[in-house]
C-alpha positions in Angstrom: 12.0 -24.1 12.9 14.9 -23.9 11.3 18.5 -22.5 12.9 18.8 -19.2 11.6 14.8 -18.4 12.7 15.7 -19.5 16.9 19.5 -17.5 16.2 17.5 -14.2 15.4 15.4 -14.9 18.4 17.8 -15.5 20.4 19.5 -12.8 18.9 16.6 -10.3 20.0 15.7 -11.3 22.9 19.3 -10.6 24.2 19.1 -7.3 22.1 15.8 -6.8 24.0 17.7 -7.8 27.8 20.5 -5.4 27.4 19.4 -2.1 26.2 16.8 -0.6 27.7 14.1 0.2 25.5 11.1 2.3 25.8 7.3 0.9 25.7 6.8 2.8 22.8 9.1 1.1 20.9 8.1 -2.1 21.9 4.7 -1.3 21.1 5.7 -0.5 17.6 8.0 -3.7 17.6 4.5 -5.3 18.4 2.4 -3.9 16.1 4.6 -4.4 13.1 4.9 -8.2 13.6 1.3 -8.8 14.8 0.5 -6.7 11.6 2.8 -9.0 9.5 1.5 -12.4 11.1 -2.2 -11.4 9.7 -0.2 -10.7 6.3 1.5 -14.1 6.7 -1.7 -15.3 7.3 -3.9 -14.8 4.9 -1.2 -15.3 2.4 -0.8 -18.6 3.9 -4.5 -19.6 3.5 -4.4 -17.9 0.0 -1.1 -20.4 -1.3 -2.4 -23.6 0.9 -5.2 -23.3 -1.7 -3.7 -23.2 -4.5 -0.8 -25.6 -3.6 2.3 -22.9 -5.1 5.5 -24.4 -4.4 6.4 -21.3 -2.2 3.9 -22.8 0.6 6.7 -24.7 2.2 8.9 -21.6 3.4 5.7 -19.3 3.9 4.7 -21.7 6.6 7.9 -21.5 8.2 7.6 -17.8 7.7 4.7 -17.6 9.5 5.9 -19.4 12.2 9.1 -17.7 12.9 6.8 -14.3 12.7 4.5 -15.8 15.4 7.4 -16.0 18.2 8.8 -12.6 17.2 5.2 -11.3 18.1 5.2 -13.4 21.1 8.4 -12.4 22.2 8.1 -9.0 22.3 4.1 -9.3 23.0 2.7 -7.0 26.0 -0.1 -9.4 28.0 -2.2 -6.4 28.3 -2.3 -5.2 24.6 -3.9 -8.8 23.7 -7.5 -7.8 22.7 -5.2 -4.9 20.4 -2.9 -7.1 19.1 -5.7 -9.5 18.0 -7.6 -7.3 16.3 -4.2 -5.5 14.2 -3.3 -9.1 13.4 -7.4 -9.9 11.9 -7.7 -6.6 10.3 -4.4 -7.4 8.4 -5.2 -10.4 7.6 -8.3 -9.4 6.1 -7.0 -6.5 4.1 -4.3 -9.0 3.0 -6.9 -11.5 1.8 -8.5 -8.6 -0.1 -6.3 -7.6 -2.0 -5.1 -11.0 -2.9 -9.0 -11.9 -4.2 -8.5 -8.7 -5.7 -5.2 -10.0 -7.9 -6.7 -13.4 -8.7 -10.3 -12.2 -9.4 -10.7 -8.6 -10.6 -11.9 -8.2 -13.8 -9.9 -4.9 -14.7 -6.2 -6.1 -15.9 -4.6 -2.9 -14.0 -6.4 -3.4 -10.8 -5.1 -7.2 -10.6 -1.9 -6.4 -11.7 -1.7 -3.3 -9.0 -3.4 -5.9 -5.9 -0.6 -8.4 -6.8 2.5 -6.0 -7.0 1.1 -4.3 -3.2 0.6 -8.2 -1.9 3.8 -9.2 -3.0 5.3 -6.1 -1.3 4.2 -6.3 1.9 5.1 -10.2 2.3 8.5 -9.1 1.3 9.2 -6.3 3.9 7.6 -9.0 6.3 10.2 -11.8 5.1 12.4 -9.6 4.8 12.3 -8.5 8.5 13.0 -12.5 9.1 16.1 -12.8 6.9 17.9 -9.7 8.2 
């Protein structure tokens, strides 16, 4: 993991220590990032296949988005947070088949823009 990915978390969890914050937002806090690890995901599986050059960072992605969802991960939401992070990385996974295989031009152009997008506002979650 590189040293800007442990900063942040550091950076968070000290954010996390000194305000209080209410279990609602840390419940969304948790929801967004396990939604964004099954994103990560299946956009993981989807590149490792096809060997882009972009594999390489998405990993570390990926990584870095798995300790933001531990970090801020309630043990009694586990069975929830599971299923968020499968049902997004399904829907993810769709609409990546959808971009590489649909047979109607607009549809495939439409599932790639909406994949790309939602890897970026994951990312770019990470870099800020």
């Amino acid at each position: 993991m590189c040293f800007f990915s442990r900063w942040f978390i550091c950076f968070l969890a000290l954010c996390l220590s000194a305000a209080p914050i209410r279990a609602a937002e840390i419940a969304e806090l948790e929801r967004v990032f396990a939604t964004c690890t099954g994103r990560l995901t299946a956009q993981l599986q989807d590149e490792s296949l096809w060997d882009t050059p972009q594999t390489d960072q998405l990993r570390k992605s990926h990584a870095a988005m798995e300790e933001l969802l531990l970090a801020v991960a309630n043990p009694e939401n586990g069975r929830a947070r599971l299923t968020l992070r499968v049902e997004a990385r399904l829907a993810h996974a769709r609409l990546l088949r959808a971009a590489r295989f649909s047979k109607d031009p607009r549809q495939a152009q439409w599932a790639q823009r909406r994949a790309a997008h939602l890897i970026n506002d994951c990312v770019s979650m990470l870099m800020s």
